[in-house]
Every structure is written in C-alpha cells, then in structure tokens.
C-alpha positions as CSV (number, residue, x, y, z in Angstrom):
1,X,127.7,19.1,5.0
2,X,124.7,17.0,5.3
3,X,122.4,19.0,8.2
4,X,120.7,15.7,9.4
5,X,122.6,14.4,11.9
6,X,125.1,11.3,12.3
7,X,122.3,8.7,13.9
8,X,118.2,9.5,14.1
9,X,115.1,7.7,15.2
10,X,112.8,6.3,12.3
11,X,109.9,7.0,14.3
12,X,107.6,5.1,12.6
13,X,109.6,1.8,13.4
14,X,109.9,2.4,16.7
15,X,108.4,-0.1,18.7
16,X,108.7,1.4,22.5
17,X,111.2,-2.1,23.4
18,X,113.1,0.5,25.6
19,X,115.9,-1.3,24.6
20,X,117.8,1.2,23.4
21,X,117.6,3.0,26.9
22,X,118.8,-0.3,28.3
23,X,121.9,-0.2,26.3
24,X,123.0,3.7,25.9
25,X,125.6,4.2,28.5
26,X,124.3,7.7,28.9
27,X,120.9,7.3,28.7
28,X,120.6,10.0,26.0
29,X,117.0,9.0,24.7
30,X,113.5,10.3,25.7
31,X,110.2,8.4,25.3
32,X,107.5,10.5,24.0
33,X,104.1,10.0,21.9
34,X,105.4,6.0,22.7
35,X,108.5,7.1,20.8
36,X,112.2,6.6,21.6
37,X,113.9,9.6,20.4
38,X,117.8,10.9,21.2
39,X,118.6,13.6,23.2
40,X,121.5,15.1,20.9
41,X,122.5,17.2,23.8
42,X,123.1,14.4,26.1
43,X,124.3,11.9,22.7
44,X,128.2,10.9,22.5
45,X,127.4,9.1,19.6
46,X,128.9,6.0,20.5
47,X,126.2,3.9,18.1
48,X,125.2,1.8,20.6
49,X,121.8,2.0,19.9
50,X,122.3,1.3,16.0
51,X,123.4,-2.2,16.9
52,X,120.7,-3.2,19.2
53,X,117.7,-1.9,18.3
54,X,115.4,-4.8,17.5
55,X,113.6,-3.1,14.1
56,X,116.3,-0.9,13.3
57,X,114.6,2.3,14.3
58,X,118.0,3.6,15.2
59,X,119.5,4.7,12.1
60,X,123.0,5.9,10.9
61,X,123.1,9.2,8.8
62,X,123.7,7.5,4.7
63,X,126.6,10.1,3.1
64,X,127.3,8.2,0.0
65,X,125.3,10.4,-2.2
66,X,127.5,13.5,-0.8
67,X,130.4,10.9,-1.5
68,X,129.3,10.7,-5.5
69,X,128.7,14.2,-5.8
70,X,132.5,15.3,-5.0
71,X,133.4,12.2,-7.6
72,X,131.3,14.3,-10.0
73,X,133.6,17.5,-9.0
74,X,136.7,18.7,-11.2
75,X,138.9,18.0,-7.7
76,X,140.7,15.4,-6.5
77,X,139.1,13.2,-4.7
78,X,141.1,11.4,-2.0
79,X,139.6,8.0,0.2
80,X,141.3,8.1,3.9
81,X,141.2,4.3,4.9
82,X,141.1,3.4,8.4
83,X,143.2,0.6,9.2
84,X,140.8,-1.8,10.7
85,X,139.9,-2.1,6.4
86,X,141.7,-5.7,7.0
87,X,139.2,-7.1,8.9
88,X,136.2,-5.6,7.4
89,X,137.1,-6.2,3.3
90,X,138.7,-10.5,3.6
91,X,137.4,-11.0,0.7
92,X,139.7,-8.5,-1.3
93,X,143.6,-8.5,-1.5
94,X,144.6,-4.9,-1.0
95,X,145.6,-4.5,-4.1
96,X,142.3,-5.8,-5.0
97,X,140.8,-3.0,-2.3
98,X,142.6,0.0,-3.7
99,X,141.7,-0.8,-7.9
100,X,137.9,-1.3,-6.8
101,X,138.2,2.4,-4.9
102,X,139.9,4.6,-7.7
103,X,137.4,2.5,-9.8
104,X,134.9,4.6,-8.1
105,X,136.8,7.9,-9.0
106,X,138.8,8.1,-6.2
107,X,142.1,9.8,-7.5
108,X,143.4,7.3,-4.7
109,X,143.4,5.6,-1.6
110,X,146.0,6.8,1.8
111,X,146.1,5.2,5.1
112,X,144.8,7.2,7.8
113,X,147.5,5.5,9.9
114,X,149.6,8.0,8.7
115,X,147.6,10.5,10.5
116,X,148.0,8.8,13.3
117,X,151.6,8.6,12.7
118,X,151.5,12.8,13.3
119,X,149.5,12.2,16.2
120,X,152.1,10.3,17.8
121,X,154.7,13.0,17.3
122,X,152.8,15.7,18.1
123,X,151.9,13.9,21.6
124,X,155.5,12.9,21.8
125,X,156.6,16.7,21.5
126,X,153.4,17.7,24.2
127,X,154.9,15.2,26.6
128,X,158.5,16.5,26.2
129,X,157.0,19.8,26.9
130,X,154.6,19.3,29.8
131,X,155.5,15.5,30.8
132,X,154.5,16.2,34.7
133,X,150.8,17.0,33.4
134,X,148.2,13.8,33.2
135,X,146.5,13.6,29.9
136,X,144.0,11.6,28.0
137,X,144.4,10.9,24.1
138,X,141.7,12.9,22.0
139,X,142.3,10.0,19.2
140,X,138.4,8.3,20.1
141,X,135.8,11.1,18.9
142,X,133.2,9.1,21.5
143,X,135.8,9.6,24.4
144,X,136.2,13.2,23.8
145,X,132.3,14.0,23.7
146,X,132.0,11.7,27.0
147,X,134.1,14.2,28.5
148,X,133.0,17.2,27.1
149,X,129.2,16.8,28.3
150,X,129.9,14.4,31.3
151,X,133.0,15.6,33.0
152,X,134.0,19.3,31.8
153,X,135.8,19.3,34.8
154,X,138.6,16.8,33.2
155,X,138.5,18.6,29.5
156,X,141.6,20.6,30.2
157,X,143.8,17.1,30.5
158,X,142.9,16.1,26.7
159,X,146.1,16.2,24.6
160,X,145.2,19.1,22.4
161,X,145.5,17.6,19.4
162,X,143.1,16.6,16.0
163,X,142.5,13.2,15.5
164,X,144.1,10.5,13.0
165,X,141.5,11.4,10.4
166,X,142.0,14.9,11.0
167,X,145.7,15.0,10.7
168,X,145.7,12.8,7.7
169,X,142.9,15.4,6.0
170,X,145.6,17.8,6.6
171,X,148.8,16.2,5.4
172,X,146.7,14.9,2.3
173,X,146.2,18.8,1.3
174,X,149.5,20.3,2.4
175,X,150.7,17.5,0.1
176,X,148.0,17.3,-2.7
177,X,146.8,20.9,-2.9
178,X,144.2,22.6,-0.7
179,X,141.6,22.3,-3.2
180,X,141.8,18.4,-3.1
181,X,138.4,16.5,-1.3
182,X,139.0,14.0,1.5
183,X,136.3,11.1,2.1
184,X,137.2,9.0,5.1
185,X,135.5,5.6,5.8
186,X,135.8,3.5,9.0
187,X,134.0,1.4,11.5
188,X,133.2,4.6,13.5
189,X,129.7,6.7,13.3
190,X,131.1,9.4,15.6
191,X,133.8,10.7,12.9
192,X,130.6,11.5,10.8
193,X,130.2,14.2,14.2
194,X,134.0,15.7,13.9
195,X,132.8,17.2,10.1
196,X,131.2,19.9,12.5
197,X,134.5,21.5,14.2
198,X,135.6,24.1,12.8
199,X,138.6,24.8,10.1
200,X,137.8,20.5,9.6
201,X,139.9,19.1,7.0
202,X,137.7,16.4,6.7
203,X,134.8,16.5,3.7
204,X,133.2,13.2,3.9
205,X,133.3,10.8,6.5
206,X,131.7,7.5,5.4
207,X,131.6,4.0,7.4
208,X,132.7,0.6,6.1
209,X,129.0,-0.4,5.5
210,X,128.3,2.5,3.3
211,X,131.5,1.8,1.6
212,X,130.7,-1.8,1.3
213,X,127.2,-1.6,-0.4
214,X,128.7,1.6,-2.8
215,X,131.2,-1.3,-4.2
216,X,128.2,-3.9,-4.2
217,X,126.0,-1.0,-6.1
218,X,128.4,-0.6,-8.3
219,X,128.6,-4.9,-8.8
220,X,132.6,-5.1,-7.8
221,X,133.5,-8.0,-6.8
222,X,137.2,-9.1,-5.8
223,X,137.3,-11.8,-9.3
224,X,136.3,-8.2,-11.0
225,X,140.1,-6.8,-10.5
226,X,143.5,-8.1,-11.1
227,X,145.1,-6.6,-7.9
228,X,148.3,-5.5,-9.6
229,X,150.9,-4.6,-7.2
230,X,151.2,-1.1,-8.4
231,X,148.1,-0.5,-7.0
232,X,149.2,1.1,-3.4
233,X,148.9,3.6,-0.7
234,X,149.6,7.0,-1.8
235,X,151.6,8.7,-0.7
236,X,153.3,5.4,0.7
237,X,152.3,2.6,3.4
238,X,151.8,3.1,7.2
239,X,153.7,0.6,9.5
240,X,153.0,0.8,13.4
241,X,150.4,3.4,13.6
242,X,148.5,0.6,11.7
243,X,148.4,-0.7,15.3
244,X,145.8,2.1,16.4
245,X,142.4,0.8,16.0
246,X,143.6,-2.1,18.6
247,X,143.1,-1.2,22.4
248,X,146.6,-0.2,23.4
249,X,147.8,0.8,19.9
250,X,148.4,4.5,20.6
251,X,150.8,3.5,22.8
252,X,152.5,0.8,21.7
253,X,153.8,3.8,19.3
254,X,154.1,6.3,21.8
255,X,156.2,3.6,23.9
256,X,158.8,2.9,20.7
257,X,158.8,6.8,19.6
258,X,158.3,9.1,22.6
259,X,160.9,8.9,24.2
260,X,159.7,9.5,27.6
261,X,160.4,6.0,29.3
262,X,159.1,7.2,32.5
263,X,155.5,8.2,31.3
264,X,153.3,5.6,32.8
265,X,151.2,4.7,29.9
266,X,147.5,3.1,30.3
267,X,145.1,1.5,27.9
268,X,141.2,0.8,28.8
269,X,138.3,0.2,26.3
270,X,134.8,-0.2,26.8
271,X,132.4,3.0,27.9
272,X,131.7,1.5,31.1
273,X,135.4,1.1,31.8
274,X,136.5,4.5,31.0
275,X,133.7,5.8,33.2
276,X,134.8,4.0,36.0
277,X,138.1,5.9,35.5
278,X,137.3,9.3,34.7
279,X,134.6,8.9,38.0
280,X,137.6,8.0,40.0
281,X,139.9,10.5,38.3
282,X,141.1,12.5,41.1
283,X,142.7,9.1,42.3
284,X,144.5,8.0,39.8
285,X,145.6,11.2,38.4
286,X,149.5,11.0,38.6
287,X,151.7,13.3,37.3
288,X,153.2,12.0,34.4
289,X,150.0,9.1,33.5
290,X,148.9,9.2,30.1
291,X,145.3,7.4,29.3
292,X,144.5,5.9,25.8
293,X,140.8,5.7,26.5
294,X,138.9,4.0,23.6
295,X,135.1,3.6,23.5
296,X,134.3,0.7,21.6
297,X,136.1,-2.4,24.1
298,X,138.6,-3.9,22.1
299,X,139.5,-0.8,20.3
300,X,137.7,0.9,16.7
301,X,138.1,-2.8,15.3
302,X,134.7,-3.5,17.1
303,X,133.5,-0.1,16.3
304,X,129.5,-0.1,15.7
305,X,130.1,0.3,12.1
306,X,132.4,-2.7,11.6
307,X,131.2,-5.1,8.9
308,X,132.2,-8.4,9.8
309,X,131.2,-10.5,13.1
310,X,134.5,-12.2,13.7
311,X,135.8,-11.7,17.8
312,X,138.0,-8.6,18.4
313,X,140.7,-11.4,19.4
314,X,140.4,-13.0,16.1
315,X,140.7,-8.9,14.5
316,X,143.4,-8.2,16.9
317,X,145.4,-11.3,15.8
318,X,145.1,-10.2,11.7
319,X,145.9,-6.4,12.7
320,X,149.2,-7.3,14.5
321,X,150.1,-9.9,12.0
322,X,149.6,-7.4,8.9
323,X,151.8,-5.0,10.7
324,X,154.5,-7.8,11.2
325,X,154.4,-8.4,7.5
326,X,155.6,-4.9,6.4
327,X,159.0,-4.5,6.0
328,X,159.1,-0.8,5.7
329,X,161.6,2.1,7.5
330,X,159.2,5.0,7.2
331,X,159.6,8.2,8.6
332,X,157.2,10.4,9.9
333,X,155.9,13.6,7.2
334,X,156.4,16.9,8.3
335,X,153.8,18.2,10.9
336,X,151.6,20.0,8.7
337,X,150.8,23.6,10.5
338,X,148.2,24.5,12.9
339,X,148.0,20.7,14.1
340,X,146.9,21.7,17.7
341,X,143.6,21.9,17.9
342,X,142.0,22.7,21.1
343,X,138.9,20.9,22.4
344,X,135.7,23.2,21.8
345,X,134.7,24.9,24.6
346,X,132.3,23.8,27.0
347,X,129.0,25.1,27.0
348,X,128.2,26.1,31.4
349,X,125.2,23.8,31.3
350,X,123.4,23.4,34.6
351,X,122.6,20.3,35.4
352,X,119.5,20.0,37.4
353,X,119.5,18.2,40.7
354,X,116.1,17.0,42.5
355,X,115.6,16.7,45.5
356,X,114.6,13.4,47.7
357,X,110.9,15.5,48.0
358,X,110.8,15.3,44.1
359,X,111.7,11.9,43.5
360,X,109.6,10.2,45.8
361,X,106.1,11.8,44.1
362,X,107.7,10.8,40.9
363,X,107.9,7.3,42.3
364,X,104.3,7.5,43.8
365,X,102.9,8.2,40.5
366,X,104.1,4.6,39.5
367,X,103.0,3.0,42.3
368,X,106.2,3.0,44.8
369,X,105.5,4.2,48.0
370,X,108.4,2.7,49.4
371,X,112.2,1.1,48.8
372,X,110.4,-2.3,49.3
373,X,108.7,-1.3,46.2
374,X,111.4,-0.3,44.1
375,X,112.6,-3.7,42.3
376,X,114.8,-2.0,40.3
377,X,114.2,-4.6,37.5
378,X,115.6,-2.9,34.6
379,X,112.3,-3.1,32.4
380,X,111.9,0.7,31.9
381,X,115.6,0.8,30.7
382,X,117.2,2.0,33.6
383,X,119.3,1.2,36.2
384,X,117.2,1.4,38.8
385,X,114.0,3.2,39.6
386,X,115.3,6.4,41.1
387,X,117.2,6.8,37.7
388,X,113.9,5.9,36.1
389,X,112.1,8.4,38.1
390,X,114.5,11.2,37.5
391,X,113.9,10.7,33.8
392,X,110.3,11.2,34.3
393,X,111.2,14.3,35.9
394,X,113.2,15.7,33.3
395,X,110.4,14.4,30.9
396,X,112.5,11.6,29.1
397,X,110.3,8.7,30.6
398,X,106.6,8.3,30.8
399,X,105.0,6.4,33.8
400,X,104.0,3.1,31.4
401,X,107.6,2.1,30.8
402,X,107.3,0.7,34.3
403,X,106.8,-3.1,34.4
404,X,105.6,-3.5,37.5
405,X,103.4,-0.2,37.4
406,X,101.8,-1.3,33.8
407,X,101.2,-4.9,35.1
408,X,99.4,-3.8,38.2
409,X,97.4,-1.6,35.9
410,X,96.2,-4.3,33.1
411,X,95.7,-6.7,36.5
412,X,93.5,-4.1,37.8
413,X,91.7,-3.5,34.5
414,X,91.0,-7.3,34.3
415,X,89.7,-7.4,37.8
416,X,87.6,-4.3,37.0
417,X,86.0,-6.0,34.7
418,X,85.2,-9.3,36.7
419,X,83.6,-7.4,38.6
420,X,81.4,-5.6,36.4
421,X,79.8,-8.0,34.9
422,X,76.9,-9.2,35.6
423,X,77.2,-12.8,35.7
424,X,79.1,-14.9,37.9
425,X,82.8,-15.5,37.0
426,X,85.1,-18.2,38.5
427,X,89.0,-18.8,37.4
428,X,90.6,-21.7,38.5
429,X,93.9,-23.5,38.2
430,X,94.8,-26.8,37.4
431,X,94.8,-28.1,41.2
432,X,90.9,-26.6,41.2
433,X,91.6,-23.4,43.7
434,X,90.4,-20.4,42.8
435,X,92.2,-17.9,41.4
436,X,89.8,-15.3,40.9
437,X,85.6,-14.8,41.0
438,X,83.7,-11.9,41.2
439,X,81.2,-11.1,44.2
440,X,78.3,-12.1,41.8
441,X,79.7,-15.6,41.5
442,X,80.0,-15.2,45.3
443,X,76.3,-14.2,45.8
444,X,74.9,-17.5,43.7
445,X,76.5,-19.3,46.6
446,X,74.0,-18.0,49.2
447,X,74.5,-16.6,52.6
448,X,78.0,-18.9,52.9
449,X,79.6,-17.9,49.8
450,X,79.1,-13.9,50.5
451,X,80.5,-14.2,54.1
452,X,83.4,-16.1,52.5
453,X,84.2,-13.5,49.6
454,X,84.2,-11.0,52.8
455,X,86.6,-12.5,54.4
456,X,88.8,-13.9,52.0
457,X,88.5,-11.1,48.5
458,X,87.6,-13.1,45.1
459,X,88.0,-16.3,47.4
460,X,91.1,-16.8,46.2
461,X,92.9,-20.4,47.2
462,X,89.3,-21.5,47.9
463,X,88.6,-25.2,47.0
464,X,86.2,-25.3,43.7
465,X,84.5,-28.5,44.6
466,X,83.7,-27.8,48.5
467,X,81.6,-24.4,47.0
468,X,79.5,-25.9,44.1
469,X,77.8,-29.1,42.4
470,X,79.2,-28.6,39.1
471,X,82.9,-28.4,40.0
472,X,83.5,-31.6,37.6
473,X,82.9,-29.7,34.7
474,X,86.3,-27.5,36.0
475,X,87.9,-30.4,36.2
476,X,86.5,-32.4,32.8
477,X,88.0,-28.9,30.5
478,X,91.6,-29.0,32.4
479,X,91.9,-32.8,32.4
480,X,90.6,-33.2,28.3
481,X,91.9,-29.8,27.2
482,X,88.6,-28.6,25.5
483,X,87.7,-25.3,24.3
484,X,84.8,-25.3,26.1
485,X,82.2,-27.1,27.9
486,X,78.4,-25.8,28.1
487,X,76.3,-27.4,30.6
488,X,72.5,-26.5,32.4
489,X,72.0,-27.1,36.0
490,X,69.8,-26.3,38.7
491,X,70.8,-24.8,42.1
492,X,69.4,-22.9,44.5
493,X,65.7,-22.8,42.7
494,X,67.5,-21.3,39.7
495,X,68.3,-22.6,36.6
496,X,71.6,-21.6,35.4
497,X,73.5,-22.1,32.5
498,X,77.6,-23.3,33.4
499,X,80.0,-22.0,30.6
500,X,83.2,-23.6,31.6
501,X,86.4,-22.4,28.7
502,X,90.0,-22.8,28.9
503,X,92.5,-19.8,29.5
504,X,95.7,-21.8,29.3
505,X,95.6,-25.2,27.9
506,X,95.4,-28.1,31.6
507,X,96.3,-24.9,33.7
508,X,93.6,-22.4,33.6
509,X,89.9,-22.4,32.9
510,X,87.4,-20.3,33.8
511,X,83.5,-20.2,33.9
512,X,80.4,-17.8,33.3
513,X,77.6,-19.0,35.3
514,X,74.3,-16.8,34.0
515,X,70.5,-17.1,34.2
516,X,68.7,-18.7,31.5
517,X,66.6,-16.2,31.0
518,X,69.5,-13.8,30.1
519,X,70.5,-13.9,26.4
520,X,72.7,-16.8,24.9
521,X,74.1,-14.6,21.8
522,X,75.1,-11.6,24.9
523,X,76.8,-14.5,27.3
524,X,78.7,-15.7,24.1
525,X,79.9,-12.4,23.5
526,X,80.7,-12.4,27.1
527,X,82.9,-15.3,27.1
528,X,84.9,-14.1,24.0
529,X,85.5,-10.8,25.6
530,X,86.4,-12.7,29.1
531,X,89.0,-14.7,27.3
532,X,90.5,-12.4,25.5
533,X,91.1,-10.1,28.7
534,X,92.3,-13.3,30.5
535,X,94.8,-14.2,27.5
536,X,96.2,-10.7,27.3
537,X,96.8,-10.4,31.0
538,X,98.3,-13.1,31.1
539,X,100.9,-13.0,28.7
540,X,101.3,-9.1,30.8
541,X,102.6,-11.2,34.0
542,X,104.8,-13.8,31.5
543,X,106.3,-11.1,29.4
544,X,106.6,-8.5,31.8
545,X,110.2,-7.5,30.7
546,X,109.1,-6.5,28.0
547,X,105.5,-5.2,28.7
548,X,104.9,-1.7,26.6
549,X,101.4,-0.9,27.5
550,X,99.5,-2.5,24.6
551,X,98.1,-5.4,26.2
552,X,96.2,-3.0,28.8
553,X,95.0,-0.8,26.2
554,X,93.5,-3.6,24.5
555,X,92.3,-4.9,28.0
556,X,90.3,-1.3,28.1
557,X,89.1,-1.5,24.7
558,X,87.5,-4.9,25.4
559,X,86.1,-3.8,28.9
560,X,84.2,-0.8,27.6
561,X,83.1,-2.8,24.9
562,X,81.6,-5.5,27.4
563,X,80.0,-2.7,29.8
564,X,78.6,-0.9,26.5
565,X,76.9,-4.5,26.0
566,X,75.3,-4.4,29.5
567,X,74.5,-0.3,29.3
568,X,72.6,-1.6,25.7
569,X,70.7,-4.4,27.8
570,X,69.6,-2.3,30.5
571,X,68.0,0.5,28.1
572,X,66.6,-2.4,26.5
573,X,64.7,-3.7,29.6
C-alpha cells in the first residue's frame, strides 16, 4: 500500500488564497511558512479542497502505477466498477467499457453494486435483529470519518457493516480465489483511505480520473473496440443496488428488500446537511430511524473525483434510467463470512477548549479590541473571527491571513512612509480634497497650514486650491490623464520644484513638492518609490478579500529602500 497518503499539499504551488480553508467543512488545514498544509488528524477526506484550489496545490494520491504492477503479477486481477461509470465514461458503450479494461489485463470487470447488494441484506438482517435501535449507514467512507473524529459520541449507531467496495472485495475472492487482486475505481478519494483498515479486501482503490488518463495512456478510444455483447459483468449484472451512488439509493433498496415497513427511512447529502443532523441528533433520534447520510450532495455521482461536469439532476436522470432498462431477476450471493465489520475504535482525544481570556489576546494581536471590530468577513477562511482566532491558538492560522489586520498594516506602512520623507507629499482625489499629506507638506504652508494639520491629521477633506497657488497643476493631471506634470514655482521666498503624477488614472494624483537645491536624480527616485507604494496599497483596500500579505512586504521593501536613500544623503552632507 502506497504510504503517501490519499490527498497532500504541493507546497511549492501553494499560493496562501486560503481558499481551501474557506471551503473544508472541517477546517482541517494549517497555514505555516505561508503554506496551506492538511491536518490529517482533523481530515475526513471529503476532497473538497482538490476541487477548488485555484493552482492545484491540493493534490490526490496517483495509484495507477501500483495498479500496473499487480497487472504484471501471475494473479488475477479483478476491476470493481462503481456504478456512477455511466455518467463518467458517455463516450463508451459498456460493452465498449469492459473490452478497453481487460485490454489493460484486467482478468475482468464486476459491479461494485453487487457489494452493495450484500450491504442491503446484511442491514436488512441488523434491522430485523435490533429494529428499535437508530442507525446511520457506514456506506459513505467521508460520513463515517466525520463521525469518528467529530462526534464519537454517535459511532456506536453506525450499522456495523463494510462498505459496497468492501463487500464486493470479499465476494470477488470467496468466489475467484483468495489469491485474486481487487482494483476498485470510482468518483470517491476517501475509498483510497478504507485500504488502511484492517483484514481490507480491497488492493487498489483508483478514481475515475486515474482510470480515464490509464485508457488515454494507453491511446483507447471507444472506435478502438467492437463492444461485442459477450463482453459483461462477471460474475453477472447488478439491478437496484445500481441505484446507490444517487442520494436516497440505499434505501430505495432497503425499502423494496427489508422488510421492515415501519422503519422510518431518511436520506440527506451534502456535509453541511448531515452536520446539521448529527448536531441535532439527540432530537431526532427515534427508535426505529435509519439515516443514509451521503457526503458529496446529490450522492457519489458528484463525488470530487467524478469526470464529467454534467448537473447531478442530469446524472440522476441516466442512473435511474439505466436501471430501468435492465430486465434482470437477480438474487442476492451468499453473504460471504466475517461481513460485520466494526467501526475502528476511537482514539480519547482531548479536544482543547479556550477560554474567553484566551481568545480575546488572540484577537488583540490582529487588531480587535472589540465585537465592533470583529467583521467576520470570511477573508482568513473562517467563519467568523473567533473561529479564526481559535486557529491561531491552536497554531493553524497566522495573524496575516486577516484582511482587515494586513490592510491596516500596508495602510500604516504607506503612511509611515509619507511621513518620512523629507519632501512634502500631497494626495488628492478627483474632486481636489485631500486624501493624504505629510506634516512637511503641512509646514511649506506656513504658520496656517501647521495649525491646520494639528487639528485636522494629514488635512484630510481639506480643499487643495484654498491651501496653495499651484493647485491647477492637480487639476490639469486628473482632467488630461498624464503621467506626470513637472512644474517650478516660487512661494514663500522659496523656490520649489511641483512634481504632480497620477496614482489612478482621473481619480488620484499625487505631488512631491522639494527644494531646488535638493537633487533631481534623488526626487525622481522618490516619485517612483511613492507610486509604487501608492499603487500597491491601493489595490490592498480593492482586493482585500483576497489580500495575502505580499503587497505590504513589498510596501516595506520600498520604504527602507527610500529611507536608505535619505540615511545615504545625510552622510553625504
């Protein structure tokens, strides 16, 4: 059995979106090093994160080369087909399907509906046996991990029995011989994770992706094979269990074969749906309800390994219909021994609980000093930003994954350096008020401008034109557009030279107003720096859903470059 596990971080992809945190209904990832990395221990393996992870840094374990090496093997080799195959392969007949698989060296191809098939009459003969318990179907790997990390309390109501793939395994090598091999392949990463119980059946568990480039490897293509009708199922076709990778599947079976008419039979899908239930178990938990709890909503035929893109209505609809089709009075194969399989035991983690104390300094180190202050935007990837700071606690967050927190900090940064330098600085908008100046900008305005700046920090909202001479050259950049506009005036005894450069095309300019006797080639370095910073913070406040920290390093970068520039200057004079 491969060691790596079923889904891993290619770290060097990994481009800190936090989106994967966003979208893991467990929150099972840390951030370190600027990294999004899982938390196997907290993982259900639902794949999620495989599907929206913007550069693909969430990967899925490849097994095909394990796959080729059993081929290689003097053994049978047996491919367990899940029956959402229908939806996944259109472009092959099933005849078509099966002739391209034994092509590989498969010795054949079985439905693992007819593992599911035992599943129903094992629950059936549970039910019969214990029908005032509650239970919950162990049929969705992702369910039973949910359960077994999130709510140990509620493990004991799983039906004790192995999964469709499992059971197939079983029957395939009470039926074959014990020494044949038994690849599986399906739309679902988590049976990759049932390979590690114990006794498994089970050798290779591949998903229809990894299936569907072997074929294309190997240049198959559906014109490539006659699709002769002895090409079928062995040991014969599956009818109604076909029904299972459909939400409600399970027990449209378990309502025709059962025979417990007064079981009242439930089926939900969707992670955040079954949550909801097994939060509010203890109300719902009637004596004789049985839930069919399915991850993936709509059933395994959206599974995060399915192939195609078509709507789960659309997959639903071809399911049913291919089921309707098959004329076919099958009955059940003998249970194959030792089918009960309990759930693995749960492991007496403590969970570890902080106190209000605890989460307020973890809140203060971002900046939140109050519930006014917690927007509970989503940015970081949670929920809200006590979540976020509990995750910093138990060292899965770091403080930059906080929007607001990292966009004070680069706003901060750029006013740091405003202030710094030397020169005065002026930022307007397109209705000539001030956004920002530093006090140096203030000073050049005599007695009047530094009372002002006093009373009203960076004279912000202050009128352009009512402080200086030269506001027209303000208004001649946003009006025209231009890059920028140089211009030397005299005020106040001085002569100054007025660099006036646009920020964000008619909307923001700003200006360097220096001595002439200070160097040109220094102030034009200036400006370059100053624009930069204004740029980059900027599209900090636009894009701050998305804001990961780079801008305000770079904002850093360029600010101790610029006060390096005036610490040269002053050893110079």
């Amino acid at each position: 059995m491969n060691p790596m596990k079923a889904i891993y971080t290619e770290k060097n992809n990994c481009q800190d979106c936090y989106k994967c945190i966003r979208h893991c209904p467990v929150k099972a990832i840390k951030i370190e090093d600027h990294s999004a990395s899982i938390v196997y221990d907290l993982c259900i393996y639902c794949g999620k994160c495989t599907t929206i992870c913007p550069v693909g840094a969430k990967k899925v374990r490849n097994d095909v080369s394990e796959a080729k090496y059993l081929l290689k093997g003097r053994e049978k080799v047996i491919l367990s087909l899940a029956p959402s195959y229908v939806n996944e392969f259109p472009e092959f007949s099933q005849h078509q399907l099966i002739e391209a698989i034994t092509t590989l060296g498969f010795y054949g191809v079985s439905e693992t509906a007819l593992g599911a098939e035992l599943v129903v009459e094992q629950v059936k003969l549970l039910r019969q046996d214990n029908h005032s318990a509650p239970a919950i179907s162990s049929c969705c790997p992702v369910i039973v991990e949910l359960v077994r990390k999130y709510y140990p309390h509620l493990v004991h109501y799983i039906t004790p029995v192995v999964s469709p793939m499992e059971a197939h395994a079983r029957m395939l090598k009470e039926q074959y011989g014990e020494d044949i091999k038994v690849i599986f392949a399906g739309p679902c990463i988590a049976k990759k994770t049932e390979l590690e119980q114990v006794n498994n059946a089970v050798d290779v568990a591949l998903t229809f992706p990894e299936l569907d480039s072997w074929l294309k490897e190997e240049g198959f293509t559906p014109d490539f094979f006659m699709g002769k009708e002895d090409n079928v199922f062995i040991p014969r076709q599956a009818k109604d269990a076909a029904l299972f990778p459909v939400d409600g599947g399970m027990i449209s079976n378990l309502k025709n074969n059962a025979g417990v008419a007064d079981d009242l039979f439930m089926s939900f899908s969707g992670i955040q749906n079954v949550r909801s239930i097994l939060d509010d178990f203890d109300n719902i938990c009637h004596e004789n309800i049985f839930l069919e709890l399915m991850a993936c909503e709509g059933g395994c035929i959206n599974g995060p390994a399915k192939i195609t893109a078509s709507s789960p209505a659309h997959k639903r609809f071809h399911i049913i219909s291919d089921v309707h089709k098959l004329q076919i009075n099958n009955q059940p194969a003998p249970l194959p021994d030792k089918m009960l399989l309990s759930v693995p035991e749960i492991d007496n983690q403590s969970v570890t609980v902080f106190n209000e104390k605890e989460i307020r300094e973890a809140l203060q180190t971002v900046g939140k000093v109050s519930a006014k202050d917690e927007l509970n935007c989503g940015g970081c990837g949670y929920d809200s930003c006590r979540e976020f700071a509990k995750a910093m606690l138990e060292g899965k967050a770091e403080r930059q994954m906080c929007v607001s927190y990292m966009r004070r900090v680069a706003q901060n940064k750029a006013t740091v350096l405003l202030q710094k330098i030397p020169y005065g600085v002026v930022m307007v908008d397109e209705h000539m008020r001030i956004i920002e100046s530093n006090a140096t900008f203030a000073e050049m305005l005599g007695k009047e401008g530094h009372d002002l700046f006093t009373t009203r920090p960076r004279l912000e909202g202050a009128m352009l034109e009512k402080l200086v001479p030269f506001s027209k050259l303000f208004d001649t950049v946003l009006n025209t557009g231009a890059d920028s506009i140089e211009k030397d005036i005299r005020m106040n005894e001085k002569m100054l030279q007025i660099s006036v450069f646009t920020i964000q095309k008619h909307k923001i300019v700003c200006g360097i107003i220096h001595d002439m006797k200070k160097s040109v080639n220094q102030v034009e370095m200036v400006e370059k720096r100053l624009r930069k910073v204004m740029l980059d913070n900027m599209a900090t406040a636009q894009k701050a859903a998305f804001l990961l920290g780079e801008n305000v390093s770079q904002t850093e970068t360029i600010l101790n470059s610029v006060m390096d520039l005036f610490d040269n200057e002053n050893r110079d004079e």
